[in-house]
BASE-453528 format. One record per residue: z, x, y of N, C-alpha, C, O in turn; residue in one letter. Coordinates in steps of 0.05 Angstrom, whole numbers, padded with zeros to 5 digits, always signed. Each point is the difference from the previous one (the first is absolute). Example, Ala and Ser with C-alpha at 12.3 -4.5 7.8 and 13.67 -1.06 7.14 Angstrom:
// residues 2
+00156+00264-00114+00000-00018+00024+00000+00018+00024+00013+00021+00000a
-00027-00028+00021+00001+00016+00024+00014-00015+00022+00004+00010+00022s
END
This chain:
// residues 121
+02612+01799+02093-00012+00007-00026-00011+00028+00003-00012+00006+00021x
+00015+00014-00042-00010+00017-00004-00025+00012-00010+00001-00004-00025x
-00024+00017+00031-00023-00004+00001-00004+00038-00008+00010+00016+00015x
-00026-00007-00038-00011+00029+00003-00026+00000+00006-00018-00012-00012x
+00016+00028+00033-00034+00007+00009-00012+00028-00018+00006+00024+00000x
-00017-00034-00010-00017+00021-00025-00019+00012+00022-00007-00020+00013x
-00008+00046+00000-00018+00007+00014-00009+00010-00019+00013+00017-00012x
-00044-00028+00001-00020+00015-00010-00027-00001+00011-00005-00016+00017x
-00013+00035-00027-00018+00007+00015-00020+00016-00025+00012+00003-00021x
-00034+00006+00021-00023+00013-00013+00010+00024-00009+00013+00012+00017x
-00017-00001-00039+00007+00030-00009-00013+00023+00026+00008+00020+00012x
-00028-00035-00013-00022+00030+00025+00009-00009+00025-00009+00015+00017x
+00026-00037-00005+00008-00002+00021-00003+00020+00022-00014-00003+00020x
+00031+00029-00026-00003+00021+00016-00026+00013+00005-00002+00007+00024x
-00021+00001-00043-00015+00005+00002-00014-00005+00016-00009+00015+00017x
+00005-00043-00022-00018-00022+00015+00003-00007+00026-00017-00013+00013x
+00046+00025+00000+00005-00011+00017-00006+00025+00022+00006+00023-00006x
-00018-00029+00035+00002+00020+00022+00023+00007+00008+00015-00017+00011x
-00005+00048-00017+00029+00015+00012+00012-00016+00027+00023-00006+00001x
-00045+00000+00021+00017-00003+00015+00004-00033+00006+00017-00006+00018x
-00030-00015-00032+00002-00020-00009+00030+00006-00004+00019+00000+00016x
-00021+00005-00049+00026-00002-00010+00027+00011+00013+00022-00010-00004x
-00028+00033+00021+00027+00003+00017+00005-00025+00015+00022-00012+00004x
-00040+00008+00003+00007-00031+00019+00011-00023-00004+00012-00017+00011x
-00021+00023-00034+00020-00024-00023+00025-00002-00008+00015-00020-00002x
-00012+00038-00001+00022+00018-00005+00028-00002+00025+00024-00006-00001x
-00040+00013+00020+00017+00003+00019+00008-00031+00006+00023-00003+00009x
-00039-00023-00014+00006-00024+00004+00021-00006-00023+00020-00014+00003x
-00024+00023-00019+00021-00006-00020+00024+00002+00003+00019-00016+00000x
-00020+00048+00006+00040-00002+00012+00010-00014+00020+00024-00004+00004x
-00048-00005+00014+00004-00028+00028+00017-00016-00024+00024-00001-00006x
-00046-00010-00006+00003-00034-00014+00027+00013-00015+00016-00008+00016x
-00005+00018-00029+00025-00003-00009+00021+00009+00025+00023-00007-00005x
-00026+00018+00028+00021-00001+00014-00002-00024+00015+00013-00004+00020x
-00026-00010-00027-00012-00037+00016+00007-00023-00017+00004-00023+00008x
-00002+00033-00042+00011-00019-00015+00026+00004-00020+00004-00010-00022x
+00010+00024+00035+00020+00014+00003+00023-00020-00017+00010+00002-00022x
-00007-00023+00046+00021-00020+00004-00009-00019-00037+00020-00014-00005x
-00036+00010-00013-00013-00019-00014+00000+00031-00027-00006-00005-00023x
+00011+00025+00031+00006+00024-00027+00012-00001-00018+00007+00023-00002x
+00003-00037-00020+00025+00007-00005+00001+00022-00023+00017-00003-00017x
-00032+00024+00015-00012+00021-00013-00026+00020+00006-00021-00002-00012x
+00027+00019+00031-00025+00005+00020-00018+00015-00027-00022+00007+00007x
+00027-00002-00029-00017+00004-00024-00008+00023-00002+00021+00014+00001x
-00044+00004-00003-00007+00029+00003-00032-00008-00016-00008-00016-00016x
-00003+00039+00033-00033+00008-00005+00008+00011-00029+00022+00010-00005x
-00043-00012-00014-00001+00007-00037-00009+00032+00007-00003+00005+00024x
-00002+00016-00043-00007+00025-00008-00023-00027-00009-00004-00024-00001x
-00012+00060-00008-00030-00013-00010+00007-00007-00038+00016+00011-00015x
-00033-00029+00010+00000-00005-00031+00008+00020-00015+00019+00000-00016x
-00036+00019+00021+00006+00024-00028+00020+00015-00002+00002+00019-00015x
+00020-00031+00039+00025+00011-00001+00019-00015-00022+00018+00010-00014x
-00031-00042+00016+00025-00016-00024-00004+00001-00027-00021+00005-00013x
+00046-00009+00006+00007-00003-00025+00002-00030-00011+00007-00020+00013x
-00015+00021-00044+00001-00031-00009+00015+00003-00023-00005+00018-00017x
+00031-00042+00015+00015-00013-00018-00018-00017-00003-00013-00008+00019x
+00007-00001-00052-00006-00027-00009+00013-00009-00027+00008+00016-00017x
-00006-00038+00014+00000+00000-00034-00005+00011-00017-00023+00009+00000x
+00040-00001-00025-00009+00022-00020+00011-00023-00024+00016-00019+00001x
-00030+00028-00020+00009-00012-00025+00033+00004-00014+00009-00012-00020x
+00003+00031+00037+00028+00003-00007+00012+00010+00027+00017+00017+00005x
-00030-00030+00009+00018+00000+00028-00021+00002+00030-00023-00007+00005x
+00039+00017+00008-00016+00000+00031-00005+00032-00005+00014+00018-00008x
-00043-00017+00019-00008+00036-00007-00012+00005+00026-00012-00018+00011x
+00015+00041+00000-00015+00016+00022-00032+00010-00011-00002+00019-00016x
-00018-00033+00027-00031+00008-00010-00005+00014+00022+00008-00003+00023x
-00027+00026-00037-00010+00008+00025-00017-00014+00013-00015-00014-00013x
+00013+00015+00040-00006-00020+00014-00013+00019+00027-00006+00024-00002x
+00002-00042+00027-00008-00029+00000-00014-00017-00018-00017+00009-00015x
+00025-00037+00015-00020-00015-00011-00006-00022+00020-00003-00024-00005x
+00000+00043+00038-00007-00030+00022-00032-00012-00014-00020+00013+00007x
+00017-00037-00025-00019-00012-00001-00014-00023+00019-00015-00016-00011x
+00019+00014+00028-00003-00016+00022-00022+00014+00025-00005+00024+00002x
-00002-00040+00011-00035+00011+00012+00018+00016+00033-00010+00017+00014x
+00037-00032-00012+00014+00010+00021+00024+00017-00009+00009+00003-00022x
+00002+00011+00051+00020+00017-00004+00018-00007+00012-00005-00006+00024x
+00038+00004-00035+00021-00010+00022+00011+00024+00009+00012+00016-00014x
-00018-00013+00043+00004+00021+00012+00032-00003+00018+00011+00021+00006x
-00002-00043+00000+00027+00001+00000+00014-00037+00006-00014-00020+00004x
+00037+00022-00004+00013-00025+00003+00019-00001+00021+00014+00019+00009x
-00014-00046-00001+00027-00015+00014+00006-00018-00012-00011-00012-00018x
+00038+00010+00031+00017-00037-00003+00003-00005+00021+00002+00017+00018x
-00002-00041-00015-00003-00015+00021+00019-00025-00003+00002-00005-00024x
+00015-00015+00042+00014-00014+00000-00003-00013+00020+00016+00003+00018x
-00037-00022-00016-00012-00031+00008+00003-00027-00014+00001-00003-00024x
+00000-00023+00048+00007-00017-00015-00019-00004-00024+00012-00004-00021x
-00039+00002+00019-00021-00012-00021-00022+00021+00008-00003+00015+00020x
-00014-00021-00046-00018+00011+00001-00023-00001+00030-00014+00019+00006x
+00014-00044+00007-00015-00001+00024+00004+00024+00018-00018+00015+00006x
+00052-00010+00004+00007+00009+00009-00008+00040-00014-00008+00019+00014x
+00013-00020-00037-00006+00033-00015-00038+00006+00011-00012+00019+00010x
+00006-00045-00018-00040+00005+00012+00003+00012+00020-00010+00022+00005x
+00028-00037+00012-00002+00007+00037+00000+00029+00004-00014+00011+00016x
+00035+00003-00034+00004+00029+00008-00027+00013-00005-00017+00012+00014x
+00019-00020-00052-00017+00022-00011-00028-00004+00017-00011+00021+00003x
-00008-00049+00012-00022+00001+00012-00003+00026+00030-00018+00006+00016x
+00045+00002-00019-00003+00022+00030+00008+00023-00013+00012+00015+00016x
-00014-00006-00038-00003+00024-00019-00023+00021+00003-00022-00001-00010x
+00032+00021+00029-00030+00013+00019-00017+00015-00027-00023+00010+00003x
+00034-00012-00022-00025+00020-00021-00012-00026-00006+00002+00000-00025x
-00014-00023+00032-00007-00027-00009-00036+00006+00004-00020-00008-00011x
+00028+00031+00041-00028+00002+00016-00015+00028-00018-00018+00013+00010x
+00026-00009-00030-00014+00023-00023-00012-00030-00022+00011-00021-00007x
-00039+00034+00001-00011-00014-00027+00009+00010-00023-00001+00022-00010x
+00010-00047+00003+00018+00002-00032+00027+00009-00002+00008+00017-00016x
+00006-00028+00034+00032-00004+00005+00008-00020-00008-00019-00015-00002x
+00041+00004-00006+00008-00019-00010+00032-00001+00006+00013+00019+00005x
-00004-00045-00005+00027+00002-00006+00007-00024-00010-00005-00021+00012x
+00022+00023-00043+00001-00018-00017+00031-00012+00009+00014+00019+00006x
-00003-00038-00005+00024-00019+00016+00001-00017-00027-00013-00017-00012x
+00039+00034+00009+00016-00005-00029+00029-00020+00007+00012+00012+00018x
+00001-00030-00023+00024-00015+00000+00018+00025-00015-00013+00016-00014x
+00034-00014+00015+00021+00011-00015+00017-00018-00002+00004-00015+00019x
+00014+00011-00049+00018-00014-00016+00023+00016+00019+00002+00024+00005x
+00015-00048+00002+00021+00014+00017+00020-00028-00015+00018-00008+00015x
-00020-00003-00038+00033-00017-00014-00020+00001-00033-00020-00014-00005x
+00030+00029-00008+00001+00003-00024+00009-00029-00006-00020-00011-00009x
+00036-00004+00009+00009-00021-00006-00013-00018-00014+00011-00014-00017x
-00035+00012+00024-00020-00018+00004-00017+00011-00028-00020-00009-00010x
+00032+00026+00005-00011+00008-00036+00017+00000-00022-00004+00009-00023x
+00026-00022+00034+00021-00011-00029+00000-00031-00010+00014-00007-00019x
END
């Protein structure tokens, strides 16, 4: 089963956080993905910051580009994986050794992905 790891974390994250803390973290991170390597099946990429995106939404005569951001949410998704484990027990297992876990106000949200459309006809 296929699984996306949402990494989010606090807008002031960086701020808040000690430089050399965060290098340390950092440097654990590229460990843990050359450690969970084999269970990847989309090694994903770190996000640009918010005020880089752009938003499509609904328009009354179609899909429109607003200017944007509109991240309304108290967190920021700062980047993603997929992952390809049997069950969710197994997706916990990884994401609980996720070295930015040890920063306050990290998160990582463990999403299922639809992998047989089928199952919607």
């Amino acid at each position: 089963m296929k699984y996306v790891l949402m990494y989010t974390s606090r807008p002031d994250l960086d701020a808040s956080t000690d430089p050399e803390a965060a290098q340390a973290v950092y440097k654990r991170v590229y460990e843990w993905f050359g450690e969970n390597a084999g269970v990847m099946a989309d090694s994903g990429a770190e996000l640009l910051g918010v005020e880089t995106a752009t938003t499509v939404k609904h328009g009354s005569d179609g899909a429109v580009v607003v200017d944007g951001p509109f991240n309304e949410a108290k967190e920021v998704i700062g980047g993603f994986s997929v992952i390809d484990v049997p069950d969710m027990d197994a997706a916990i297992a990884v994401v609980k050794t996720w070295p930015m876990l040890d920063l306050p106000g990290v998160a990582v949200e463990i999403r299922p992905m639809v992998e047989d459309y089928s199952q919607f006809e």
